[in-house]
C-alpha positions as CSV (number, residue, x, y, z in Angstrom):
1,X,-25.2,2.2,-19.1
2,X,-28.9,2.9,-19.0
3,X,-30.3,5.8,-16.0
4,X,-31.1,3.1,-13.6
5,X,-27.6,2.2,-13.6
6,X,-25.9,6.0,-13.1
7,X,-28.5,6.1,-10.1
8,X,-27.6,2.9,-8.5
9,X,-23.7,4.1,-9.3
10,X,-24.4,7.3,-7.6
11,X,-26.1,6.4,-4.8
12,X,-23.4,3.5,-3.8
13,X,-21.2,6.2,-4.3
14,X,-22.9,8.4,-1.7
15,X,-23.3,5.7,0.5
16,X,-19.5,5.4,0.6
17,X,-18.3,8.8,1.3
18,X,-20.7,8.9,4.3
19,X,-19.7,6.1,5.9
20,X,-15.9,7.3,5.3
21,X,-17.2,10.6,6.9
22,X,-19.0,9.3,9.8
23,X,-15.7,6.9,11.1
24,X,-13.1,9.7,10.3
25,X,-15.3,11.7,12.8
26,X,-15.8,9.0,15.4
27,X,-12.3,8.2,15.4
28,X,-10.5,11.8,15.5
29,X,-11.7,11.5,19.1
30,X,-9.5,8.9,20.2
31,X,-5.9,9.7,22.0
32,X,-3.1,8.2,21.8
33,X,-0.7,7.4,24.8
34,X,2.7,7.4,24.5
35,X,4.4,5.1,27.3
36,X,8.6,5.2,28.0
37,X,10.1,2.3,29.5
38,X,13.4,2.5,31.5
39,X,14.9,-1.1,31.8
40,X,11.7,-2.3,31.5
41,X,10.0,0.2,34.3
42,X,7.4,3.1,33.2
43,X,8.7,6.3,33.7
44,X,6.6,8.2,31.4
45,X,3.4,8.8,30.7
46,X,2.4,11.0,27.9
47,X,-1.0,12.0,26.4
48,X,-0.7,12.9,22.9
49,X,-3.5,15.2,22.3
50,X,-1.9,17.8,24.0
51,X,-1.4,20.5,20.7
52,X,1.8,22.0,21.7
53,X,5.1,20.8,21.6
54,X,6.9,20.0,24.9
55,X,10.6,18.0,25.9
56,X,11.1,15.8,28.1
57,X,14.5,14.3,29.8
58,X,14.4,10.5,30.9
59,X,17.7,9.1,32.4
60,X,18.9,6.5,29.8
61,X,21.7,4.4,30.5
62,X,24.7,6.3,29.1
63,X,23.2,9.7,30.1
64,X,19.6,11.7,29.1
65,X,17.2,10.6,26.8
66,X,15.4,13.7,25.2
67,X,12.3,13.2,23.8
68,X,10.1,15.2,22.3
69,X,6.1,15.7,21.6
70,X,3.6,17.0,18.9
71,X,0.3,16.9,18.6
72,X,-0.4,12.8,18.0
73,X,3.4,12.1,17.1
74,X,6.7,11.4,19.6
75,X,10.6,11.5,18.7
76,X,14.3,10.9,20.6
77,X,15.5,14.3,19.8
78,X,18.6,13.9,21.8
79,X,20.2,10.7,23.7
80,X,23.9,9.5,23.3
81,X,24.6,6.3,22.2
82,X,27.1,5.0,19.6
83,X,25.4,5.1,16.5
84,X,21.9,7.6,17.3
85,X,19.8,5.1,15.5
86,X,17.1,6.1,18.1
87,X,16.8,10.1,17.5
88,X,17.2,9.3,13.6
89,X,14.0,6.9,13.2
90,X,12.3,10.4,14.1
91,X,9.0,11.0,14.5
92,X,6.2,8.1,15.2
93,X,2.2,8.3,15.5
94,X,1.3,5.1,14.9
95,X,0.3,2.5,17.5
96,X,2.2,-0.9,15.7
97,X,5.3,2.2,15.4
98,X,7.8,1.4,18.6
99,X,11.1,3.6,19.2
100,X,13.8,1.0,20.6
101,X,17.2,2.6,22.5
102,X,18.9,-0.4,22.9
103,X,22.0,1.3,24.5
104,X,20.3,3.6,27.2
105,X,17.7,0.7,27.8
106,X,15.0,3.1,26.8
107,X,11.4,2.1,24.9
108,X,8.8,4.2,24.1
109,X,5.3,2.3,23.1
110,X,1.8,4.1,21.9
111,X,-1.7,2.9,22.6
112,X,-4.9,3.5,22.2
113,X,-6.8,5.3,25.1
114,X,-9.8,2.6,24.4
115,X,-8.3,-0.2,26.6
116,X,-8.5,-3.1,24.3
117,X,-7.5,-6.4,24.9
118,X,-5.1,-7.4,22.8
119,X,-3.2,-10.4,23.7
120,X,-4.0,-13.4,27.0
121,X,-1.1,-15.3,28.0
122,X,-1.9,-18.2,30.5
């Protein structure tokens, strides 16, 4: 490789790292909202960006539905069911990530605060 070719190298490699840069910035701004779902009815509405931990109780079915919040993530911490599958999937931040209580009837969703259309059913 001849000096023309490091430069070109470097400077595509520059080029890179700042575009990386400048959408890890524009996206740290979004929030995520966490939605729960009793027998298919909101009950819940949580903003993620909040930096402390809080619980909160939903009635589930077969008795309370504890969950609990980070900063950007959401657990079940507590519910009674038969096998606890929902408080050990533990902690979800991701919007295609959905917690499922099939026996207390309870679902908890994320979104994007950016409102985007994601699906039309006619």
């Amino acid at each position: 490789m001849n000096k023309s070719d490091w430069q070109l190298l470097a400077i595509i490699i520059i080029i890179i790292i700042s575009l990386f840069a400048i959408t890890s910035l524009f996206n740290y701004n979004n929030s995520t909202i966490a939605t729960v779902y009793y027998d298919n009815n909101i009950v819940l509405t949580l903003d993620l960006s909040i930096d402390e931990n809080r619980e909160y109780r939903v009635k589930g079915y077969n008795g309370d539905v504890v969950i609990e919040t980070k900063k950007d993530m959401i657990r079940v911490k507590e519910e009674i069911s038969p096998l606890h599958i929902c408080s050990r999937q533990g902690w979800v931040k991701s919007t295609y990530e959905v917690i499922v209580c099939l026996p207390n009837k309870v679902v908890i969703t994320l979104s994007d605060n950016k409102n985007k259309l994601d699906t039309v059913v006619r």
